[in-house]
C-alpha positions as CSV (number, residue, x, y, z in Angstrom):
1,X,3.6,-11.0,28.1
2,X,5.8,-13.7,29.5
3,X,8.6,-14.4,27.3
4,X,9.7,-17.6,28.8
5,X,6.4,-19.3,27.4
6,X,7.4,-21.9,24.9
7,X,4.2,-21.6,23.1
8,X,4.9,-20.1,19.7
9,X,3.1,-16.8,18.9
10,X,0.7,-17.4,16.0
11,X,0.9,-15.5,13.1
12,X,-1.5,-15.2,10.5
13,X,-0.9,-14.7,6.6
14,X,-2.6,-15.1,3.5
15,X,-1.5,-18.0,1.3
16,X,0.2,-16.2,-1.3
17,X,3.8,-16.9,-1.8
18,X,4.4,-12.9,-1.4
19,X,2.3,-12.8,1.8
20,X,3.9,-15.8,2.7
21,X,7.4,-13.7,2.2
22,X,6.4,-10.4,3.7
23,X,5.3,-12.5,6.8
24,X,8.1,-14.7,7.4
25,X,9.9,-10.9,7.7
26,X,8.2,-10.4,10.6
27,X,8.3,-13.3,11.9
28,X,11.6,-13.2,12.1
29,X,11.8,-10.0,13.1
30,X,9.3,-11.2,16.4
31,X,11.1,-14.2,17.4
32,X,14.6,-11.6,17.7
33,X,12.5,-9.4,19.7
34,X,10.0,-11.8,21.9
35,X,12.4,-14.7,22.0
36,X,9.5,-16.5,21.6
37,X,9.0,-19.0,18.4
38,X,6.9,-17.7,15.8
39,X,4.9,-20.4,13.2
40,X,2.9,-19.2,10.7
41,X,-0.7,-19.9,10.0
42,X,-2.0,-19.5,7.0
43,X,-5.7,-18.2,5.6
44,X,-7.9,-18.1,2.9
45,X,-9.1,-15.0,1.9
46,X,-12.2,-13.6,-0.1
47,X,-10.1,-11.8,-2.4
48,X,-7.6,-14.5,-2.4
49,X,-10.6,-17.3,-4.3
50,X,-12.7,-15.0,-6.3
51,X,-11.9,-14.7,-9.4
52,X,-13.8,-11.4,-9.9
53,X,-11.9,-8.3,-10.6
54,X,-10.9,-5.9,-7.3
55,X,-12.7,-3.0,-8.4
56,X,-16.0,-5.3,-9.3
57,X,-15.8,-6.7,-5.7
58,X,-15.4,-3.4,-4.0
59,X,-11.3,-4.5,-3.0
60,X,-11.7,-2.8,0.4
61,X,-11.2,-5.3,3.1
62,X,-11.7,-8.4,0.7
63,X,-8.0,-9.8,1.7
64,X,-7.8,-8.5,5.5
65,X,-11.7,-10.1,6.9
66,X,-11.0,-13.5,7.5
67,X,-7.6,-12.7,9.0
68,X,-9.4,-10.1,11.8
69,X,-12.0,-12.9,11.9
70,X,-9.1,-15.4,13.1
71,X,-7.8,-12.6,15.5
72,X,-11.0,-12.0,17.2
73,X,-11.4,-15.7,17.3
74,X,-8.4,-16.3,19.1
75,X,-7.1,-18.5,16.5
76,X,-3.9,-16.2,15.9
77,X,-2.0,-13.7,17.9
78,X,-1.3,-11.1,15.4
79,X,-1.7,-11.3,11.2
80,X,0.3,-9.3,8.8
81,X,-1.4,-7.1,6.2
82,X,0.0,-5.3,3.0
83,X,-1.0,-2.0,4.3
84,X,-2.9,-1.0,1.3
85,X,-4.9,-3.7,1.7
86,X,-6.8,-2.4,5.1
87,X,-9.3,-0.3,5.2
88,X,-9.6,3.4,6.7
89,X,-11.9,2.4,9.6
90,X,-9.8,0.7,12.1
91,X,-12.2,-1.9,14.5
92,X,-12.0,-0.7,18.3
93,X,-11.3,-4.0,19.2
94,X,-8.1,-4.3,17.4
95,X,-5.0,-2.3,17.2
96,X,-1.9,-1.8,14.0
97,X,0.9,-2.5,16.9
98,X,3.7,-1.9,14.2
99,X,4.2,-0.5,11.2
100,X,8.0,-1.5,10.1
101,X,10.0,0.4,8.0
102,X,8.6,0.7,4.7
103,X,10.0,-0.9,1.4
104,X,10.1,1.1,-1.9
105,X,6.6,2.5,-2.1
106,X,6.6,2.6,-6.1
107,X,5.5,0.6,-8.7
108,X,7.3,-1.4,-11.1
109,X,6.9,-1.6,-14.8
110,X,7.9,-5.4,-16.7
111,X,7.7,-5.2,-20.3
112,X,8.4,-7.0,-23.2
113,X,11.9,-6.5,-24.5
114,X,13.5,-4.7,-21.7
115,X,11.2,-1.2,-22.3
116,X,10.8,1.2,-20.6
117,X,7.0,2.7,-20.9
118,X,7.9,5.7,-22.9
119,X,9.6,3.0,-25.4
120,X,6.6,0.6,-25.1
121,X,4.2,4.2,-26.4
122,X,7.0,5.1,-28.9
123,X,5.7,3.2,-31.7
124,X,2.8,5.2,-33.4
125,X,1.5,2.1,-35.4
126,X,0.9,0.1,-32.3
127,X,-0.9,0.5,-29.1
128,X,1.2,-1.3,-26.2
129,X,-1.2,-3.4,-23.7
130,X,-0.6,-3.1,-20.3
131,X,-2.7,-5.1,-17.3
132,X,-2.8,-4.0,-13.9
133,X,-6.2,-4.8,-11.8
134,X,-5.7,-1.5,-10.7
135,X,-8.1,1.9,-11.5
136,X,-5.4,4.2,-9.8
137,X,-2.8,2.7,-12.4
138,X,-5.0,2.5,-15.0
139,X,-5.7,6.4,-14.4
140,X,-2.3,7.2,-13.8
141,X,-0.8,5.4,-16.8
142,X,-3.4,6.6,-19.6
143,X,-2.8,9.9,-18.2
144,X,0.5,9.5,-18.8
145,X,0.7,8.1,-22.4
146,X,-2.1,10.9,-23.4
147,X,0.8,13.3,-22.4
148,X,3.2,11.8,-24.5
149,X,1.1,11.8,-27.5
150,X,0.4,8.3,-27.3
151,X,-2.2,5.8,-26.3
152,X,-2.4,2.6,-24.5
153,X,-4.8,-0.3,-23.8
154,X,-5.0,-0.6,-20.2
155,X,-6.1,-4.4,-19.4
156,X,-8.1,-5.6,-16.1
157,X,-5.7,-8.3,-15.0
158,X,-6.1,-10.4,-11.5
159,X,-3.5,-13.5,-10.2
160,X,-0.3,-13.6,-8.1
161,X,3.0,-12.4,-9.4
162,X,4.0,-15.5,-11.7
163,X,0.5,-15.2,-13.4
164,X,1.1,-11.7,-14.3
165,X,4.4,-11.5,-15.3
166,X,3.3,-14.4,-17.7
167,X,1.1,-12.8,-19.5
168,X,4.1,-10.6,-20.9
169,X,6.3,-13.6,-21.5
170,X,3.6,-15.8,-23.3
171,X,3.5,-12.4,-25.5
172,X,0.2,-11.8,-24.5
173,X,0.4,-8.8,-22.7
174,X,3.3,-5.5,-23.6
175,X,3.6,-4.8,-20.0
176,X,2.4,-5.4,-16.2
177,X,2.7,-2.8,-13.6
178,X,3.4,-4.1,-10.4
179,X,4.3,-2.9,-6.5
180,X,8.4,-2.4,-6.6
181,X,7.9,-3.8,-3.0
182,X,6.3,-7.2,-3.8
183,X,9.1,-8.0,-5.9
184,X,11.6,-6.8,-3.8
185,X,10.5,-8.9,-0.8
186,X,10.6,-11.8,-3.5
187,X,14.2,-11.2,-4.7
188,X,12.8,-10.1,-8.2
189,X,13.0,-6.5,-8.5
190,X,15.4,-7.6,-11.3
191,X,12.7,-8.3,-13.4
192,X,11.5,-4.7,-13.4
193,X,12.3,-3.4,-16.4
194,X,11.4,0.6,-14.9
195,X,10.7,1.7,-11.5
196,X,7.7,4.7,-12.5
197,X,8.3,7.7,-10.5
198,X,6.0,9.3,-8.2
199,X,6.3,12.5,-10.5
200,X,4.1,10.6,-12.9
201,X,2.6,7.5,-11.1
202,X,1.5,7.8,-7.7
203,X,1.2,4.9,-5.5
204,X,-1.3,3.2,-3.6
205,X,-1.9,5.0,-0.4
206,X,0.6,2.9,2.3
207,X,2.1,1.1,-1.0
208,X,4.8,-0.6,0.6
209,X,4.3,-0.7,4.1
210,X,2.9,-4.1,6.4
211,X,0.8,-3.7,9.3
212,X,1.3,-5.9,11.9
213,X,-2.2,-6.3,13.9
214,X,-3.3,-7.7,16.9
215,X,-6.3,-7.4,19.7
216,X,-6.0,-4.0,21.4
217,X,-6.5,-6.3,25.1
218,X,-5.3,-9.5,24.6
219,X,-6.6,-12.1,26.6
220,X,-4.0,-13.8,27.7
221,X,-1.1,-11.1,27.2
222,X,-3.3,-8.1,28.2
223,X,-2.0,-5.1,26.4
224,X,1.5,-6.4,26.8
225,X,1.6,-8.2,23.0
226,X,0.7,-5.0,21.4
227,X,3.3,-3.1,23.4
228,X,6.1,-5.6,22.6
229,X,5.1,-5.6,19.0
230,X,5.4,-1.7,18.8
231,X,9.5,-2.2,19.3
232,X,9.1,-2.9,15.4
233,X,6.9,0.2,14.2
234,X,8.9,3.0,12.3
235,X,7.2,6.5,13.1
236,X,8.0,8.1,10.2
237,X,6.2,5.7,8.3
238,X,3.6,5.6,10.1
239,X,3.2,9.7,10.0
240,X,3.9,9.1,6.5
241,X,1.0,6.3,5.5
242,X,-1.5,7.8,8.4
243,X,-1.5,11.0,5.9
244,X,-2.2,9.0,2.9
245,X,-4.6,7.2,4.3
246,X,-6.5,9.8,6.4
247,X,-6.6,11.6,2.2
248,X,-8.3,8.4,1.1
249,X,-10.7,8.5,4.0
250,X,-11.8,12.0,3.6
251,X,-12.3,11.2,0.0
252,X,-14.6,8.3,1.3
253,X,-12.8,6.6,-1.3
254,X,-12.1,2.5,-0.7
255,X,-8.5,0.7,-1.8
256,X,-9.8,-0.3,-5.6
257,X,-10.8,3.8,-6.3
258,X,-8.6,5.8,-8.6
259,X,-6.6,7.2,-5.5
260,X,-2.8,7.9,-5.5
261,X,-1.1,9.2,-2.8
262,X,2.2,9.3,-1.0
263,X,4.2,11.3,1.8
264,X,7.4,11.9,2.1
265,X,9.3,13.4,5.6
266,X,12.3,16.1,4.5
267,X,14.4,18.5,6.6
268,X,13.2,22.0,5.8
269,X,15.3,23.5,3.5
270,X,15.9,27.2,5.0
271,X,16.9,25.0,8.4
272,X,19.8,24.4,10.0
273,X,21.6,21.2,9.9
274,X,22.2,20.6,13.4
275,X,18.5,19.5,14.3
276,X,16.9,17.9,11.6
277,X,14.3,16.9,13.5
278,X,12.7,20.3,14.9
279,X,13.0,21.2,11.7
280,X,11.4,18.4,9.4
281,X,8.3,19.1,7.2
282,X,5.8,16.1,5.8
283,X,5.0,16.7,2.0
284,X,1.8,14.9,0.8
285,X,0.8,14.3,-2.6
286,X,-2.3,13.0,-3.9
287,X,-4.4,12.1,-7.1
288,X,-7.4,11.0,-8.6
289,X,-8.6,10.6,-12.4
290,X,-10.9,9.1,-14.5
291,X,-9.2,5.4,-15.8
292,X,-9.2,6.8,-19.4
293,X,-6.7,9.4,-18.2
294,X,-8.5,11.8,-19.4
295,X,-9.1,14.2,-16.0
296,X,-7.2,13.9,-12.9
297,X,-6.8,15.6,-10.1
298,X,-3.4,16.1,-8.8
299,X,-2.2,18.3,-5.9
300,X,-0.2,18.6,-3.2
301,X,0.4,20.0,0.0
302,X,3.3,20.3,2.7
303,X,2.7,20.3,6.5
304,X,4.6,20.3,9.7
305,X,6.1,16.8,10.5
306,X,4.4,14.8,13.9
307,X,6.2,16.8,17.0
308,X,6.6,13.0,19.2
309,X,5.6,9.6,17.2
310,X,1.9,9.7,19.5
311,X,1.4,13.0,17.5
312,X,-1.9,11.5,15.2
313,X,-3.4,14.5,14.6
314,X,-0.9,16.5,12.2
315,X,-0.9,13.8,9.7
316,X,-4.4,13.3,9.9
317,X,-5.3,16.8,9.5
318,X,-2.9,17.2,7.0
319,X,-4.4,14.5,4.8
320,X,-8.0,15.9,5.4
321,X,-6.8,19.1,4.4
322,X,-5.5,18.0,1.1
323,X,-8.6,15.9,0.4
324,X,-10.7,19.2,0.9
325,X,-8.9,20.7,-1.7
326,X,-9.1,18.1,-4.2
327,X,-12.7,17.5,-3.7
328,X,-12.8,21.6,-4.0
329,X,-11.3,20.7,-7.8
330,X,-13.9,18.1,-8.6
331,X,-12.3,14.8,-7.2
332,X,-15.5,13.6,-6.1
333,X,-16.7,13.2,-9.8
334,X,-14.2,11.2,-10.8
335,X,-14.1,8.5,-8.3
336,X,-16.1,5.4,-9.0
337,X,-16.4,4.0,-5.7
338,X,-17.5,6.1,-2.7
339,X,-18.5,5.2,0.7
340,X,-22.5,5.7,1.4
């Protein structure tokens, strides 16, 4: 790729004013690196106009086809994706050149009143609504109230963040559960009332992580735009999210199942200090569960970490392994999407 070209790299993005955020991050980020100028261009999405719910229109790949369509096209040079969004099978045709540094993978509760969700569940005479589009938050959080000895009204909810957050401060909705990311990159995590830990909510396998994608050959920069972009990946996210996602692969599960997951790189504790990194272990947890809360799933597993960032196999394997195990406990009944 020659730098000196003063045509700006194209960059496509949903519409959404949190795409639009997450996007002008990397835009940034590629105009420091390319010295090139960057402009955005944005697309319409499926997922972005219907109005059904994600888990009624399958959610896997709804929000990322018309942006591969505009890459193959040649219409843009690379498109940013919430990583969640993508589905397992990646096209041969197109590469993930960078996956940056991921943001807080966990989700946020906003309630009424400054609660937290074990306040929101105190109140034995009333049953707190929550809305979340989600079936892994819906499991997750039922799950949760049944072990407090409460119960909740989980509500299908769709809309960007000002339409969700509204239904709580028109009163008609308790509480929303949103990514802590999302509002982060929006200067809002303010408005969280509680971050949920993983301990009892999971996220959304590669919650909080982008992918930057482009055309694995170029055909004007060859291979050289992918190989720029890949100054911005992070490997320990990417070991991190490519054992998530390899788990929700092997459960032939798509992004709108009730799937949690998340990984985690940690220095072995009986190691020595002095070299972290021979030394560092990759610790995978996953779940799956009915949406009543009523059965899940949840297990976890701790691997060696990748020995060299090319090293794809040990997080792969290591999410494969822990899906065999959970589909060994019945995850496979509980899972109401499944590829055929």
């Amino acid at each position: 790729m020659n730098d000196s070209t003063t045509r700006p790299l194209r960059l496509g993005t949903r519409r959404s004013a949190l795409a639009m955020a997450q996007s002008g991050l990397v835009a940034e980020a590629v105009r420091e690196l390319t010295g090139r100028p960057v402009e955005l261009v944005e697309i319409t999405t499926y997922g972005d106009t219907s109005r059904e719910h994600l888990a009624q229109i399958g959610g896997t790949g709804v929000f990322v086809s018309a942006l591969r369509d505009a890459l193959l096209a040649g219409d843009i040079d690379f498109a940013v994706h919430s990583l969640k969004d993508l589905p397992t099978a990646q096209p041969e045709t197109l590469t993930l050149a960078a996956i940056p540094v991921r943001e807080d993978p966990r989700d946020a509760l906003i309630a009424r009143d400054g609660l937290t969700f074990e306040e929101l569940t105190a109140d034995p005479e009333r049953t707190a609504r929550i809305g979340t589009g989600s079936p892994r938050r819906m499991a997750q959080l039922n799950a949760w109230a049944r072990a407090l000895g409460r119960r909740i009204e989980t509500v299908p909810i769709r809309g960007n963040i000002d339409t969700r957050i509204g239904f709580v401060e028109k009163g008609e909705l308790d509480a929303v559960v949103l990514a802590a990311a999302g509002l982060t990159r929006l200067g809002r995590l303010d408005e969280a009332t509680q971050l949920l830990s993983p301990d009892v909510v999971l996220p959304a396998p590669g919650q909080g992580a982008l992918a930057i994608e482009c055309l694995a050959v170029h055909p004007v920069h060859g291979t050289a735009l992918a190989a720029r972009l890949a100054d911005l990946d992070d490997p320990d996210t990417r070991a991190a999210v490519t054992a998530e996602r390899s788990l929700l692969a092997a459960l032939e599960a798509g992004c709108s199942a009730p799937v949690g997951a998340l990984a985690d790189l940690s220095p072995h504790r009986g190691g020595p200090k002095a070299d972290e990194q021979a030394v560092t272990e990759l610790h995978l947890r996953g779940v799956v569960g009915t949406t009543d809360g009523s059965t899940l799933v949840h297990l976890s597993t701790t691997g060696h970490a990748p020995a060299s960032p090319d090293d794809v196999s040990t997080p792969l394997n290591l999410g494969r392994e822990l899906a065999a195990e959970m589909l060994a406990k019945g995850a496979a009944g509980l899972m109401g999407e499944r590829a055929l």
